[in-house]
DRENDREN-534897 format. One record per residue: chain; x, y, z of N, C-alpha, C, O in turn; residue number from 1. Coordinates in Angstrom, 1 decimal. Example, Ala and Ser with C-alpha at 12.3 -4.5 7.8 and 13.67 -1.06 7.14 Angstrom:
2
> unit nu nv nw cau cav caw cu cv cw ou ov ow pos
> A 13.2 -5.7 7.8 12.3 -4.5 7.8 13.2 -3.3 7.8 14.2 -3.3 8.5 1;
> A 12.8 -2.2 7.1 13.7 -1.1 7.1 12.9 0.0 7.9 13.4 1.1 8.0 2;
END
This chain:
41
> unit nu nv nw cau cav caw cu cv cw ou ov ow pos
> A -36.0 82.7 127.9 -37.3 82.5 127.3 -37.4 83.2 126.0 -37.6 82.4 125.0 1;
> A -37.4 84.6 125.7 -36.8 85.4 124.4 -36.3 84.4 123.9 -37.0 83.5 123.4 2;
> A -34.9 84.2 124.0 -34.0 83.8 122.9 -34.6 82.7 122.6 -34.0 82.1 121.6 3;
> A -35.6 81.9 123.1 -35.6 80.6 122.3 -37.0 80.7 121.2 -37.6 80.0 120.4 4;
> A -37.3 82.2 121.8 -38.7 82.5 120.6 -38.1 83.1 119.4 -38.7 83.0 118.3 5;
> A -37.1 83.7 119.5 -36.2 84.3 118.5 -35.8 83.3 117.6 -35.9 83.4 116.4 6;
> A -35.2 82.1 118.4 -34.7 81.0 117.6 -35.5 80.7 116.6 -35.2 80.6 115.4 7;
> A -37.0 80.6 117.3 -37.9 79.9 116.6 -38.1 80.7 114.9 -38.1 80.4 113.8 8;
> A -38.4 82.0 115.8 -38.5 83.0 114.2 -37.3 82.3 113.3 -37.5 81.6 112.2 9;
> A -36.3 82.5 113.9 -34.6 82.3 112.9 -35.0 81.3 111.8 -35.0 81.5 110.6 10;
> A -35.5 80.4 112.5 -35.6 79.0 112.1 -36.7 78.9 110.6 -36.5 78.4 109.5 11;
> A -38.2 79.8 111.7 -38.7 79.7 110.4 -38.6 80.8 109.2 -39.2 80.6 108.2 12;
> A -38.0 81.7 109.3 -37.0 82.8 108.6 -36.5 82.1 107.7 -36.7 82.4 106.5 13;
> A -35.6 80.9 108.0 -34.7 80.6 107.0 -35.7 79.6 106.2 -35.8 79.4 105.0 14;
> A -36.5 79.0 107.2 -37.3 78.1 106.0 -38.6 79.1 104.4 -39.3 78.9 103.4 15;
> A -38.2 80.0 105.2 -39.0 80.5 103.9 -38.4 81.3 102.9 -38.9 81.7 101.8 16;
> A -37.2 81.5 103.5 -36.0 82.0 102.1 -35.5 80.5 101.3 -35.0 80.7 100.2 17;
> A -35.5 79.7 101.7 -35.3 78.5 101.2 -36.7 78.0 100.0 -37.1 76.8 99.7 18;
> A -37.3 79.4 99.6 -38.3 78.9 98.7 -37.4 78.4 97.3 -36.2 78.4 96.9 19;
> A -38.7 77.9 96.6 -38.2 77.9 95.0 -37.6 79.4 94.4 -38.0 80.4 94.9 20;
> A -37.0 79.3 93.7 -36.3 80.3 93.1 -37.5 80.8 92.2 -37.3 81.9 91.7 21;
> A -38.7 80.3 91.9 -39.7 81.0 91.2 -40.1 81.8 92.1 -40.0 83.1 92.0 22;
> A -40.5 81.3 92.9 -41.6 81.8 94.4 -41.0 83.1 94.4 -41.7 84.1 94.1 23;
> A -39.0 83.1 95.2 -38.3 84.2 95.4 -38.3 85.3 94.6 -38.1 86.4 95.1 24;
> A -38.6 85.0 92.9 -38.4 85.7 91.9 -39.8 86.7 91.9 -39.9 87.9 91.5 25;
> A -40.7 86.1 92.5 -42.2 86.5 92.2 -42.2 87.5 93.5 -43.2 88.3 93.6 26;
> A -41.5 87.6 94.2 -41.5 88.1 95.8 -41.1 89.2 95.3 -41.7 90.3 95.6 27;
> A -39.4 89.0 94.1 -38.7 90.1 94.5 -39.6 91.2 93.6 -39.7 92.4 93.9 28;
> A -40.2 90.6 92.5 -40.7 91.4 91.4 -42.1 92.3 91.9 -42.6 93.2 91.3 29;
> A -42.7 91.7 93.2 -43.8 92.3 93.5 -43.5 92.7 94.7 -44.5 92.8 95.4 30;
> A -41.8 93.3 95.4 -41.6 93.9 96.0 -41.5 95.0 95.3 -42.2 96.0 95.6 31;
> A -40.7 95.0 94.1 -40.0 95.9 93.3 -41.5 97.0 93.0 -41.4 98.2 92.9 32;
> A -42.5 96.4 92.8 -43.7 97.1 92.1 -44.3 97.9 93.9 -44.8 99.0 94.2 33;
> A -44.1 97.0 94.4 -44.8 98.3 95.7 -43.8 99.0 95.9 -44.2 100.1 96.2 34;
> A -42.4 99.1 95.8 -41.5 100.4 96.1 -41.7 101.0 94.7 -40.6 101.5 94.7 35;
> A -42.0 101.2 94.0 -42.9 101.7 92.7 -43.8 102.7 92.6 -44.0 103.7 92.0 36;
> A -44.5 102.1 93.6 -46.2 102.6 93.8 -45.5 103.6 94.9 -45.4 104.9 94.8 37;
> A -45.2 103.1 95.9 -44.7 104.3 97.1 -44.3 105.4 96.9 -44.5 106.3 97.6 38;
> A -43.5 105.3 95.7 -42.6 106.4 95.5 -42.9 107.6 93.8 -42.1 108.3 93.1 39;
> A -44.2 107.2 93.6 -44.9 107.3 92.7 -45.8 108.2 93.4 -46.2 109.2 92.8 40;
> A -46.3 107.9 95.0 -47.3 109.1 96.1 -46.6 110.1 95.8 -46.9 111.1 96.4 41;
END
């Protein structure tokens, strides 16, 4: 029963790295700004 809820994650996991390359760009850049701010506390 697990593994097929896991699957499910996997599944939608990969569909949302499968964004546009803008989208990804905008993710990584406003990842980059909260490890910024964190390490700025």
């Amino acid at each position: 029963m697990m593994e097929e809820e896991e699957l499910e994650f996997v599944e939608e996991l990969e569909a949302v790295l499968q964004l546009t390359p803008e989208v990804q760009l905008a993710i990584e850049q406003s990842h980059d700004q909260a490890q910024t701010v964190w390490r700025s506390c």
